[in-house]
Backbone as JSON, one array per atom type, in Angstrom:
{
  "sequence": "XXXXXXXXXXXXXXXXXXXXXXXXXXXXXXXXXXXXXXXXXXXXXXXXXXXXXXXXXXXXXXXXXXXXXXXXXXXXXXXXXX",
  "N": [[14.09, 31.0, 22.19], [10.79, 30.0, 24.08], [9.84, 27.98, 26.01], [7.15, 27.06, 25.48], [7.02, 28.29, 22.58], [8.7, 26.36, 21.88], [7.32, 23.7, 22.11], [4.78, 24.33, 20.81], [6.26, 24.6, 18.22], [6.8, 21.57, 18.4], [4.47, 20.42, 18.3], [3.93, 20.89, 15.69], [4.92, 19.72, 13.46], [5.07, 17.21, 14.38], [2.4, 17.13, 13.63], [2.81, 16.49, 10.85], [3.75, 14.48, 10.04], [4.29, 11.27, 8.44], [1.05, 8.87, 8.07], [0.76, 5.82, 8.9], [1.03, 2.76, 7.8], [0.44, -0.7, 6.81], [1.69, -2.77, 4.4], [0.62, -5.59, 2.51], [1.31, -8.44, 0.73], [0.27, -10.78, -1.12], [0.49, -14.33, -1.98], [3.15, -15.88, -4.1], [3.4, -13.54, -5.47], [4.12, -11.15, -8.25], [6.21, -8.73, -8.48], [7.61, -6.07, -10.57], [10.43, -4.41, -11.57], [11.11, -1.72, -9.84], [8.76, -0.65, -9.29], [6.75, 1.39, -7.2], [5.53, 1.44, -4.19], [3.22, 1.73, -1.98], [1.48, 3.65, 1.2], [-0.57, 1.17, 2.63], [-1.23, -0.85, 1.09], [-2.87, -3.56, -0.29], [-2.05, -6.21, -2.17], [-3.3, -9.04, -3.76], [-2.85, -12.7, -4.09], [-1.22, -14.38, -6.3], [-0.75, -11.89, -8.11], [-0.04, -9.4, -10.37], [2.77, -6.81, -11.06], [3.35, -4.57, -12.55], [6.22, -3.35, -14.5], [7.95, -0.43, -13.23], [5.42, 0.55, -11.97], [3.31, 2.29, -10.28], [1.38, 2.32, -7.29], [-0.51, 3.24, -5.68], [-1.75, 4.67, -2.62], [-3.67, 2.59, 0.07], [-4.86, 1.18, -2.13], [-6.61, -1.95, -3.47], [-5.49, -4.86, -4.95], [-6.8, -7.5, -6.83], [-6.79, -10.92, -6.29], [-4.99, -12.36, -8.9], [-4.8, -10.01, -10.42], [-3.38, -8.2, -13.25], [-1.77, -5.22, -13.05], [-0.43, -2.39, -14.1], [0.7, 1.07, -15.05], [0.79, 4.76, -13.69], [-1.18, 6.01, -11.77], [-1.38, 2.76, -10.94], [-3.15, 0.75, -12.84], [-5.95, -1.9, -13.48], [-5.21, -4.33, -15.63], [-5.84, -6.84, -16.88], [-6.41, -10.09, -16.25], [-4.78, -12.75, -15.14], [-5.11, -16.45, -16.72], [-5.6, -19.74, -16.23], [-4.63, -22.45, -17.35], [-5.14, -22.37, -20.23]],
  "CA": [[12.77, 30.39, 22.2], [10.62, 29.25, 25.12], [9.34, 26.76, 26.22], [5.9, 27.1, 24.69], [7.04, 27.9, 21.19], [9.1, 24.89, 21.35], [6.02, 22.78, 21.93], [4.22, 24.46, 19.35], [6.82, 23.75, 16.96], [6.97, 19.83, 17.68], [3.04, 19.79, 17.81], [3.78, 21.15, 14.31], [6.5, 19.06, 13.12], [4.19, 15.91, 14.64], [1.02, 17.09, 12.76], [3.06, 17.06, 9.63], [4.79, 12.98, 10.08], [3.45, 10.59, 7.69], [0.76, 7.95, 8.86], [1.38, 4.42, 9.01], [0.06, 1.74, 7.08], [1.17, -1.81, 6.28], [1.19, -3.25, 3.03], [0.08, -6.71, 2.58], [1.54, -8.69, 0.03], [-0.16, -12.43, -1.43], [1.19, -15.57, -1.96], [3.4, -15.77, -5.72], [2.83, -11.76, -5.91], [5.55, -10.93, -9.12], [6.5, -7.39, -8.51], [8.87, -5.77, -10.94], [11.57, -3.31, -11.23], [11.05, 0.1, -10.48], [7.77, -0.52, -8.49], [7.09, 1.99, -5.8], [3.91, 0.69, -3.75], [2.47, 3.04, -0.95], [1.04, 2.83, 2.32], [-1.94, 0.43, 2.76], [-2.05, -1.46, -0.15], [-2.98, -4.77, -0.47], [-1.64, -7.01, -3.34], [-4.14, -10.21, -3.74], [-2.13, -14.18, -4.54], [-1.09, -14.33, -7.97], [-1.0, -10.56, -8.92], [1.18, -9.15, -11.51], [2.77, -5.58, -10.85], [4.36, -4.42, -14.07], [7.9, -2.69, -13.88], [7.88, 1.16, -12.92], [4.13, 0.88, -11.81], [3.17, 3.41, -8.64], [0.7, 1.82, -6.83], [-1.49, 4.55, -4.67], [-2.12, 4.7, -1.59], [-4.6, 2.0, -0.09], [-5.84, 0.61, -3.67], [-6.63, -3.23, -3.04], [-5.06, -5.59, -6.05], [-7.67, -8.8, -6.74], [-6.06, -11.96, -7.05], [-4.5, -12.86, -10.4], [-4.92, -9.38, -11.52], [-2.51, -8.05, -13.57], [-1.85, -3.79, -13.39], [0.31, -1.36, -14.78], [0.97, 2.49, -15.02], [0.87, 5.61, -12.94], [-1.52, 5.13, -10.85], [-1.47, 1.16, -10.83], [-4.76, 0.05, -12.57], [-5.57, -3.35, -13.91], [-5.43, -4.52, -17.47], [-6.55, -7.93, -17.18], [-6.45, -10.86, -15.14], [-3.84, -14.35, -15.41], [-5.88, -17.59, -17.23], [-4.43, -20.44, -16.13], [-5.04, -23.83, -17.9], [-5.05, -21.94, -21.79]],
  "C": [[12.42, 29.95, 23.62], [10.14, 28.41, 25.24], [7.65, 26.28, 25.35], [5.76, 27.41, 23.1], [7.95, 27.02, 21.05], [8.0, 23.87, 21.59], [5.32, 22.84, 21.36], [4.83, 23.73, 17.85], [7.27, 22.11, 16.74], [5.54, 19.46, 17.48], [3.04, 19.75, 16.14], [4.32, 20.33, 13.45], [5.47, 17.47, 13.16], [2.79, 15.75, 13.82], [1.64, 16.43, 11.07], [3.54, 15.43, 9.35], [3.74, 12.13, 9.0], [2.46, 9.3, 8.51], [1.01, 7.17, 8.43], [0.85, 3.84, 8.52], [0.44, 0.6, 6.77], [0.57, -2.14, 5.14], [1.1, -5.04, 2.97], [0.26, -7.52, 1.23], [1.46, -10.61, -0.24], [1.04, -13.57, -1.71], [1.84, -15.65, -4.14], [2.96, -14.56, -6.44], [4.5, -11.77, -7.19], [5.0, -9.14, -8.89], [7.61, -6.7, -9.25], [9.28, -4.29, -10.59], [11.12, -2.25, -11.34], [10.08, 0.37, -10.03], [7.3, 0.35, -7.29], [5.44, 1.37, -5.24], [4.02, 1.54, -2.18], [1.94, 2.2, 0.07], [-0.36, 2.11, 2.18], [-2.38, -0.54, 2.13], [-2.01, -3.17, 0.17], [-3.36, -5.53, -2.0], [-2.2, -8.36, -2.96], [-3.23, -11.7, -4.11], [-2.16, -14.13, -6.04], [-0.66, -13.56, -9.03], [0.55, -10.22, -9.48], [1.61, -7.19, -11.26], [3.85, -5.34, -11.67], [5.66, -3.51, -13.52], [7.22, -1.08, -14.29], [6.66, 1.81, -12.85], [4.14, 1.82, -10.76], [1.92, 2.8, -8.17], [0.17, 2.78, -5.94], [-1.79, 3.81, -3.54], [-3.45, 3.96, -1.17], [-5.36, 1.35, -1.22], [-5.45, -1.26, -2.9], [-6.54, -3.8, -4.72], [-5.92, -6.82, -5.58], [-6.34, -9.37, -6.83], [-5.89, -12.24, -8.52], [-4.9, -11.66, -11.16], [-3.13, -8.74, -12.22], [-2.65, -6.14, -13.86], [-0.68, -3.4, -13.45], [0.46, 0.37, -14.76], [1.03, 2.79, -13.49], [-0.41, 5.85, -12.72], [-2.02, 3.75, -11.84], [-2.66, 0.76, -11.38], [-4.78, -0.85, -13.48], [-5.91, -3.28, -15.12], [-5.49, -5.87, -17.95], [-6.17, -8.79, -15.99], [-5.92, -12.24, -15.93], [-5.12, -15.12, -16.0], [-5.12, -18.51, -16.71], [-5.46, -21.74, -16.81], [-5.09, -23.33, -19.74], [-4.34, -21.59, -22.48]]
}
């Protein structure tokens, strides 16, 4: 190889890398077992993330909601005082 298809193949290699994202996780977040949670997401104070949920990429969790499945979507929201 020369020099120019080795620079092709890391442009290629570099196109291909995953991007970056931080995840952002509230205050008294319960996350259970088995959770995988992706880049971007942001989990709101309170929120409930059921066991062996998948959480997608960028999805924003309210506060005090409570979600479940494949992809992550909510199925109600905490009461507190009842």
């Amino acid at each position: 190889m020369n020099k120019i298809e080795v620079e092709n193949l890391q442009k290629q290699w570099l196109a291909k890398q995953p991007v970056k994202a931080p995840v952002f996780v509230g205050k008294d977040v319960i996350i259970d077992v088995g959770v995988i949670v992706n880049k971007g997401v942001r989990i709101g104070d309170g929120a409930i993330v059921g066991a062996s949920s998948v959480v997608a990429p960028y999805t924003i969790i309210p506060e005090n909601a409570m979600v479940l499945g494949n992809p992550a979507k909510i199925v109600g929201y905490k009461k507190w005082g009842s």
